[in-house]
N, C-alpha and C positions, 0 to 999 in steps of 0.2 A: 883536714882530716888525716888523723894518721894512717898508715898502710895504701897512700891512694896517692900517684904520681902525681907532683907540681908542674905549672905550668899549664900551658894553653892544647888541651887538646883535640879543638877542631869543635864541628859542630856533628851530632847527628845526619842521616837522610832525611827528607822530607819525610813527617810521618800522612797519614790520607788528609789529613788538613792544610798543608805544607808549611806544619812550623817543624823549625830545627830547636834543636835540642844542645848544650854542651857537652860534652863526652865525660862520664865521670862522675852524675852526677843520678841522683834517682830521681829525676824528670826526666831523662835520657832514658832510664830504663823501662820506667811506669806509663809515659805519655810518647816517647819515641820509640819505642817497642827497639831498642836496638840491645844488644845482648854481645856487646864486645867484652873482653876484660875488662878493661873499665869502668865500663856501666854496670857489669856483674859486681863488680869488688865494691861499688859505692853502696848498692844494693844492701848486700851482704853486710855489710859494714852498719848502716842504717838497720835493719834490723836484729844483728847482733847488740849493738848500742839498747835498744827497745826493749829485747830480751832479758839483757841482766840488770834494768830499772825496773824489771815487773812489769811491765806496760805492753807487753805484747806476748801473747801464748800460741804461740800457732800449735793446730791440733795435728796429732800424729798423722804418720804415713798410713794411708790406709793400703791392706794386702785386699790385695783383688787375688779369687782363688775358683776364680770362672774363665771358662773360653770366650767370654762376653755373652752368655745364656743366662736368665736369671736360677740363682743355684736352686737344687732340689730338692732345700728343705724349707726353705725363704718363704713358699704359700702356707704348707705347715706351720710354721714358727710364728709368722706374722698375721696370716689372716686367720686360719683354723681353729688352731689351738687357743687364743681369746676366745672367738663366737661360739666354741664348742663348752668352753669353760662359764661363758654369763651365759648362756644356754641350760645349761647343767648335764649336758650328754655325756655319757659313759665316754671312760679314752679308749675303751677298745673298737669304738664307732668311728670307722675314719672316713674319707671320701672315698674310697674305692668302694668300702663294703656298703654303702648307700647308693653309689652309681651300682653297683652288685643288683641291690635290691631295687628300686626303680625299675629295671631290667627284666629284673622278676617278676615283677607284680604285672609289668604291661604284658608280658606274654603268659602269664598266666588268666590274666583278664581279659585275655582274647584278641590282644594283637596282633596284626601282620608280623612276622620276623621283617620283610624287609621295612617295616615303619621306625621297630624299635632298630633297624642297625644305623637308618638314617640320624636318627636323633641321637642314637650315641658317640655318631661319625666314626664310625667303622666301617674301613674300606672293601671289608671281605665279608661278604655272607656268614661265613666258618668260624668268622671272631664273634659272630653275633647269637651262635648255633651254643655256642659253647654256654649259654644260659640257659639251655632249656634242661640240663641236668637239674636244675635248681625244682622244678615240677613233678612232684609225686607220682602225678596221671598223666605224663607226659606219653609211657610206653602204653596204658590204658588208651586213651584214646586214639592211638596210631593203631591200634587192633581192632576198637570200634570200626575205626574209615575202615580197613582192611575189609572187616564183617560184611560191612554193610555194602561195601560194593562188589564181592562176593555174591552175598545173596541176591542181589541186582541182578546177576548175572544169571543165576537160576532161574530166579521167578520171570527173566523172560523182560525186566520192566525198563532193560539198557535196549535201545534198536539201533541196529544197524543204519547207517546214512544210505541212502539208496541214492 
């Protein structure tokens, strides 16, 4: 082969099987995992040969443009925006403004707050407070309790523990 030194050069390490390899050669490289110049250049060489007969296309370098987290538009792109579209749901419906509403409905139909913060896995109470803006009668019925244990307090119908 052209560009690839003559001559005897030696054999590979044992690869985990313990066969040896010749140096130079792409069995050396492929099956003896060994990554000298040598073995590199034969490599090389072996697939540039492949390349300009059309017979081999290797596919581009892929850019990685993550910290190794999957990126943050990836669920969007991939799983959302399909099931949203054979769905037929408006694009201005995204997952947050559903997790939104979920949210809403449960504490508007009578949820614990701490139920709905468990299920949204929300670590703070105060993250989970911030839905109840979404309730109309929210400030109404904090005024009813108010009222009503107020008037409790008149009529005599709270007793003291003895």
């Amino acid at each position: 082969m052209p560009g690839l030194p003559e001559g005897d050069l030696g054999r590979t390490e044992p690869n985990e099987r313990g066969r040896r390899y010749a140096h130079g050669t792409t069995t050396a490289y492929t099956s003896g995992k060994c990554r000298c110049e040598h073995c590199r250049t034969a490599f090389a060489h072996y697939r540039a040969t492949r390349r300009a007969l059309s017979k081999d296309r290797p596919r581009r370098r892929r850019r990685v443009e993550t910290d190794g987290h999957i990126p943050g538009d990836w669920f969007r792109a991939n799983i959302w925006n399909p099931a949203r579209e054979a769905a037929g749901i408006p694009r201005e419906i995204t997952p947050r403004s559903l997790r939104h509403a979920h949210a809403s409905w449960l504490l508007a139909g009578g949820a614990d707050l701490q139920i709905v913060k468990e299920r949204l896995g929300h670590a703070s109470i105060n993250t989970t407070q911030r839905y109840l803006h979404t309730l109309p009668d929210t400030d109404d019925l904090a005024l009813q309790a108010l009222s009503s244990i107020r008037n409790r307090a008149k009529t005599g119908a709270v007793r003291t523990a003895q």
